[in-house]
C-alpha positions, 0 to 999 in steps of 0.5 A: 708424166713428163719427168719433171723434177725427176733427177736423170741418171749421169754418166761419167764424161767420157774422153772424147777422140780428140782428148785421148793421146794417139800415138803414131808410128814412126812411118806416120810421124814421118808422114806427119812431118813431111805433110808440114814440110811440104805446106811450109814451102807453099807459103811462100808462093800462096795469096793471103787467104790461102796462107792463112789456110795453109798455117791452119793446116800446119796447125792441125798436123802439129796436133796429130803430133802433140805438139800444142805450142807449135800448133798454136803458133800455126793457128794464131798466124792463121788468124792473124792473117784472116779472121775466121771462126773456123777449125784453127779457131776452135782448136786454138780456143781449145789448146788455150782453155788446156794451157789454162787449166794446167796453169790453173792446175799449177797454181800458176797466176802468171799463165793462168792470166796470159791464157785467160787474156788470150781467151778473151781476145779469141772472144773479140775476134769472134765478135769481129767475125760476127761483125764483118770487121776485117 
């Protein structure tokens, strides 16, 4: 009557949008590019809370670009600025559980514990969130 116990049919995990290499043009490379040039020359005018926006920013665009060590950068300045359980935290959980999982891939225990390290630091500054500690 209710399904209970009755095994569901699973289907294959399909790659999400965010997992699928895209590829960019040349024209929008150069957009890419551009948009992060311009965000860095506003850093240094910017108040606090809006560089720790700004480096988020850098951050996303470095994605589109495939460039996860630089956009972890980005997102680890951000949150170095303000702790915030945003966008930049959730890609920066993501790209860290990546790294992860090819050092774990690699049989690499010198990455896999330097990422593991940094997950579980991400975890802290939920918690802090969470918390209202600054």
């Amino acid at each position: 009557m209710f399904g209970f116990g009755k095994k569901k049919d699973r289907k294959p995990r399909q790659e999400t949008q965010e997992e699928e290499s895209v590829v960019l043009s040349p024209e929008m490379k150069e957009q890419v590019l551009q948009t992060i040039s311009l965000k860095k020359l506003k850093l240094d005018q910017a108040a606090i809370e809006e560089q720790a926006k700004l480096h988020e920013e850098i951050g996303i665009e470095y994605l589109k670009l495939g460039d996860d060590d630089s956009a972890m950068g980005s997102f680890e300045k951000s949150i170095q600025i303000e702790k915030s359980v945003g966008e930049g935290y959730k890609n920066l959980l993501r790209l860290y559980n990546k790294k992860r999982a090819e050092a774990a891939k690699a049989n690499d225990d010198k990455s896999l514990q330097i990422y593991l390290n940094k997950m579980d630091q991400m975890m802290q500054v939920s918690k802090d969130v969470t918390r209202g500690v600054r």
